[in-house]
N, C-alpha and C positions, 0 to 999 in steps of 0.2 A: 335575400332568401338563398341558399342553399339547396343543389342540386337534388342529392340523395344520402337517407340515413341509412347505414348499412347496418345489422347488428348480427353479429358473430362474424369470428376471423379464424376459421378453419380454412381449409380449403375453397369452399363453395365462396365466402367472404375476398379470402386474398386473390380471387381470378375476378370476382367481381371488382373490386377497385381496380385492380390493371386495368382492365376494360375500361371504368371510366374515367382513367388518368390516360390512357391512349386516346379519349376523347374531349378533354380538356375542363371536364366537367367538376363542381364542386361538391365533397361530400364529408361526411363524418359514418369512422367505422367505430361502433359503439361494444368493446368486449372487455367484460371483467377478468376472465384468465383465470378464472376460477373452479373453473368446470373442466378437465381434462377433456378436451375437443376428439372425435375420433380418428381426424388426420395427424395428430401428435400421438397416437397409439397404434396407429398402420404400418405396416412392412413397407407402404410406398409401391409394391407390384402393381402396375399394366397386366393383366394376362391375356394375352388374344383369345385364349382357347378354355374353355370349361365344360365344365359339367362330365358325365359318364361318357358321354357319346363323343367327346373330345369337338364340341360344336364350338363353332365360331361365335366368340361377343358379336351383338347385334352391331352392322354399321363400321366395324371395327377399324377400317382401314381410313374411315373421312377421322373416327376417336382418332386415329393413331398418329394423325396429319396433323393436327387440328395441335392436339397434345404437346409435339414437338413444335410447334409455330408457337405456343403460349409460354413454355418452359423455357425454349432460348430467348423469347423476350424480355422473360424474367431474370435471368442469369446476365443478360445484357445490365439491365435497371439494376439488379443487386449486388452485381459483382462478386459471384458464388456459382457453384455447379448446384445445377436442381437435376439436373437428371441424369441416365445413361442406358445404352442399348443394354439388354443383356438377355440370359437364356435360362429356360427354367426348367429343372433335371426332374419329369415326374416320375416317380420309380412305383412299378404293381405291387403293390399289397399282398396279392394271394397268386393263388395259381389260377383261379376264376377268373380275376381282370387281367391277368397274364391273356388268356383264353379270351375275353370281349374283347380287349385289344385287336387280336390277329382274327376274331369274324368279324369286324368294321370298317378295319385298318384297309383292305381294297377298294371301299368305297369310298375312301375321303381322297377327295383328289386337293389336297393339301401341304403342297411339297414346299410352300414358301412357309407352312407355320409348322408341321411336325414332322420327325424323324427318329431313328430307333435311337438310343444310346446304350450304350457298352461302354461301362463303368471304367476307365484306365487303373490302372494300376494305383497310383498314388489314392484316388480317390475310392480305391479298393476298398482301403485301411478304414474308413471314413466314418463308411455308410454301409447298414445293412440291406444288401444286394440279392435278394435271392431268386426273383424273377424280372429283372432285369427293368429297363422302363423307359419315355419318350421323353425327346427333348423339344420344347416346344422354342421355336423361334422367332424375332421380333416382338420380342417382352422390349419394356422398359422398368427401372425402378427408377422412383422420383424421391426426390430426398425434400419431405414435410418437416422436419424437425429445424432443418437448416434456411427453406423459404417462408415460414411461419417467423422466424424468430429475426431473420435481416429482414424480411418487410416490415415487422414491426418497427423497429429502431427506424428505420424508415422514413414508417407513418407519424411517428412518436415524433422524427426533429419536424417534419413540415404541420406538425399538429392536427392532423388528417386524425387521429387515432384517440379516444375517450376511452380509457381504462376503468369503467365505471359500470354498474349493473345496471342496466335497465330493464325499471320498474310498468308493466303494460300497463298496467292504469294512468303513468305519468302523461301518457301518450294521447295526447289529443287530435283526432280526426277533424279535420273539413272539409266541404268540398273541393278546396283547391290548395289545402295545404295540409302537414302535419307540425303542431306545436310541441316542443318537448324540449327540456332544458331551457327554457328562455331562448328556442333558437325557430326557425321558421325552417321546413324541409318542405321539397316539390315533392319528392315521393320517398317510400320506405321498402326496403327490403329482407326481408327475414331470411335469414343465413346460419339459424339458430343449432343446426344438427339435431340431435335428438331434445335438447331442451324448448323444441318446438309444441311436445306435449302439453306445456304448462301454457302456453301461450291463449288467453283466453278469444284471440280473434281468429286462432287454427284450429277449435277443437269437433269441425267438421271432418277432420279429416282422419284419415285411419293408420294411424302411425302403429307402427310394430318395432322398436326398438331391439336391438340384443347386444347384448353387454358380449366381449373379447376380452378375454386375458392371454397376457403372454407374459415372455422373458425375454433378459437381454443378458445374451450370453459371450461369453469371455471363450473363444477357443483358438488356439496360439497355434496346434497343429494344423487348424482346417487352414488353406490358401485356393480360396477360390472366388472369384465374379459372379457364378452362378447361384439361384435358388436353388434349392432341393426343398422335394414336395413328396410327404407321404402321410399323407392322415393329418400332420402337421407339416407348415413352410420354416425354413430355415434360411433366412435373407440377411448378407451377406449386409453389414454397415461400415466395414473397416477399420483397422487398427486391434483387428483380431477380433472385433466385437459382431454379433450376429442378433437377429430380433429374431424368436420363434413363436410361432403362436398359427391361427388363434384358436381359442373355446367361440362354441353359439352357443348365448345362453336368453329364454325370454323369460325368466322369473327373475326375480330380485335385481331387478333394472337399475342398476350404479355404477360409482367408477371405483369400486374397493374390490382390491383384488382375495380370493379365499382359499381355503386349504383344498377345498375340495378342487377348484381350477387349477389348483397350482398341480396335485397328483395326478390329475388330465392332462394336464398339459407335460408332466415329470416322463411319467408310462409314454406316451406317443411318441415322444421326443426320446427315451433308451428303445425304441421300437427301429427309431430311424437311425441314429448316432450310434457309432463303434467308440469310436475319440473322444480322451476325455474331455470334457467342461466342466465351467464356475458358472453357474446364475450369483450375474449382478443384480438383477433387480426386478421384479416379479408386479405385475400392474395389471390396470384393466381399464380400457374404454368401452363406449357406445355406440354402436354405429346405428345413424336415424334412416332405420328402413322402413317403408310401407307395409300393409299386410298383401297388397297385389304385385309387390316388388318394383313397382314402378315410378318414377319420381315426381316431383307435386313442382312444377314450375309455371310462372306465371301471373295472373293478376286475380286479386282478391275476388269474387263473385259479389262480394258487396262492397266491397270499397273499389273506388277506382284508381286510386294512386297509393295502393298496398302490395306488394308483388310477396313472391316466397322465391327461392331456390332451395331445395329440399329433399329429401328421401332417395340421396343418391346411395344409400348401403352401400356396399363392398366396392362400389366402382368408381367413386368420387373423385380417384385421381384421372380418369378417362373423362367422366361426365361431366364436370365442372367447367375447363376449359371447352367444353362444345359447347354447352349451354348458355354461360356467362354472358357471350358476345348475342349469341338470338335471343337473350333474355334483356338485354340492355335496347337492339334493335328493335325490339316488339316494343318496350315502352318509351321511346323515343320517335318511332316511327310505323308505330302500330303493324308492325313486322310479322308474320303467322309464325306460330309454336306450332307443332306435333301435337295433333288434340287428343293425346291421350294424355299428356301431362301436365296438362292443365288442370290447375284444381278446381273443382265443382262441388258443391252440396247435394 
C-alpha cells in the first residue's frame, strides 16, 4: 500500500511531497497540467507588509523562517535558485495616500520592514513618481515557474508523478484506505487550487475564486532587483523580462485571458511606466481563495483519511511551506492545526 495520494502540483502539492520525501514516506502526485495552476501565473512575491494601513502579514516573521528553511531545501534537492531576498518600491498614487502615509507612519514602529524611498535618478526615467513612496523590506520572491517544472522532471524519473486527470468518482473510500487506479493509498490529499470547486467531496465549503490576468513584459532599459508597486506590480524575472499584473476578477471564473483585462491591466501599467515596453504574452490564472479569506487545511469532517491543503489566495508562496509540514504532523501524528482552518460543515 502506498503512503499518500497527492492531487495537484501547484505550490501547495510540491511543499507537500518535500515534506514527505523529507520523511521517507511513499506517494503518488496525481496532476494533468492542464489547468494553468495559479502558482505558475504568480509574480512569486513574499510581501511582509499590506493593506492601506501598511499592516504586518499575520505571523510573518515564523512565514518568513519557515519559507527560507523550505526553499533552500529545495534548491538543495533541485539544483536551481527558488528564491531571493528583495525590496519592494511602493510608490502613492495620490496626494491622499501621500497624506495617510505621513498620519500613520509615527505610529508604526516598524524600521526592520518600512522606510521612505526617493526615487534615484536613473530610476527617475522609469517610473512615474509624483508623490514619492515606501520601500518595504525583507520581501522575498520565489521563483514558481522554475521549482514547479525541475520538481516535476524530478517526480517524473523516480515515477513519484501520474500526469493523468483524476476523475472523483474513480476514487474509492474505505475506512482504512483509498482505491484508485488499481492502487491502494493510506490517505489522500487535495491540493487541487481553485479546481477544488468541482470537487464533489468539497462542496461544503465556500470557495471564492478570482481569476488574475497579467503580462509578461520585455523592458531592456529597466535594470533593477526590485518590485515596484502601484495599483499594479511590476516583478522583476530577468533577462529584461518583467511579470506585471494582476486584475481581481469574481465573474467569469477561467484561465483565458480578455480584452477587457488586458486594457486594465495596459492603463495601470502607462500609469506606472515612463519606459518603453513589449507585452510578450498576456494570460490569466485563479487563485483558490475562500469567501472568509482564510485557508481550509486539514482532515475531512467525514472521511478520516482525506485531508485538503487549500484556499491559500495570494499568499500561497508564504502559507504552503508553513503548513505542509503541521499538515503532514497532524496526520501522522495527530499534531493540532490552528482551528480556524480547519474545515468543517
Amino acid at each position: 500500500m502506498i503512503d499518500f495520494l497527492v492531487v495537484g502540483f501547484g505550490i501547495a502539492g510540491a511543499t507537500i511531497a518535500h515534506e514527505l520525501e523529507k520523511r521517507n514516506l511513499s506517494f503518488h502526485i496525481v496532476d494533468s497540467s492542464k489547468i494553468q495552476s495559479a502558482t505558475l501565473s504568480a509574480g512569486g512575491i513574499i510581501n511582509p507588509v499590506t493593506g492601506r494601513k501598511y499592516a504586518l502579514q499575520w505571523n510573518i516573521e515564523q512565514l518568513l523562517q519557515q519559507a527560507k528553511t523550505t526553499y533552500k531545501e529545495l534548491e538543495e534537492k533541485l539544483q536551481i535558485q527558488t528564491f531571493r531576498n528583495t525590496e519592494i518600491i511602493r510608490l502613492h498614487k495620490s496626494a491622499d495616500a501621500l497624506q495617510a502615509w505621513k498620519s500613520i507612519k509615527q505610529d508604526l514602529a516598524m524600521n526592520d520592514w518600512l522606510s521612505e524611498f526617493n526615487a534615484s535618478d536613473n530610476l527617475g526615467f522609469h517610473f512615474r513618481n509624483n508623490f514619492g513612496g515606501i520601500k518595504i523590506k525583507n520581501a522575498l520572491q520565489i521563483f514558481p515557474q522554475q521549482i514547479i517544472s525541475a520538481y516535476s522532471k524530478l517526480l517524473l524519473l523516480n515515477n513519484k508523478i501520474l500526469q493523468v486527470e483524476l476523475q472523483h468518482e474513480d476514487l474509492q473510500l474505505k475506512e482504512n484506505k483509498i482505491h484508485w487506479n488499481n492502487m491502494d493509498y493510506r490517505y489522500i490529499i487535495f491540493c487541487e487550487g481553485y479546481a477544488a470547486i468541482k470537487n464533489p467531496l468539497l462542496q461544503f465549503l465556500q470557495f471564492k475564486p478570482a481569476k488574475g490576468q497579467y503580462f509578461i513584459l520585455h523592458i531592456p532599459e529597466l535594470q533593477t532587483e526590485n518590485t515596484f508597486q502601484k495599483e499594479i506590480a511590476v516583478v522583476p524575472l530577468g533577462k529584461e523580462l518583467f511579470w506585471a499584473g494582476a486584475t481581481n476578477e469574481w465573474d467569469n471564473i477561467n484561465n483565458e485571458p480578455t480584452e477587457t483585462g488586458f486594457n486594465q491591466l495596459k492603463n495601470k501599467l502607462d500609469e506606472l511606466l515612463i519606459t518603453p515596453y513589449t507585452i510578450q504574452q498576456h494570460a490569466a490564472g485563479v487563485r483558490p481563495t475562500m469567501k472568509n479569506r482564510t485557508p481550509v487545511i486539514g482532515r475531512h469532517p467525514e472521511h478520516n483519511n482525506v485531508f485538503l491543503l487549500n484556499g491559500l489566495g495570494t499568499k500561497g508562496f508564504s502559507l504552503a511551506p508553513y503548513y505542509a509540514p503541521l499538515l503532514i504532523a497532524h496526520i501522522l501524528n495527530d499534531a493540532a492545526l490552528p482551528e480556524n482552518v480547519i474545515p468543517k460543515k
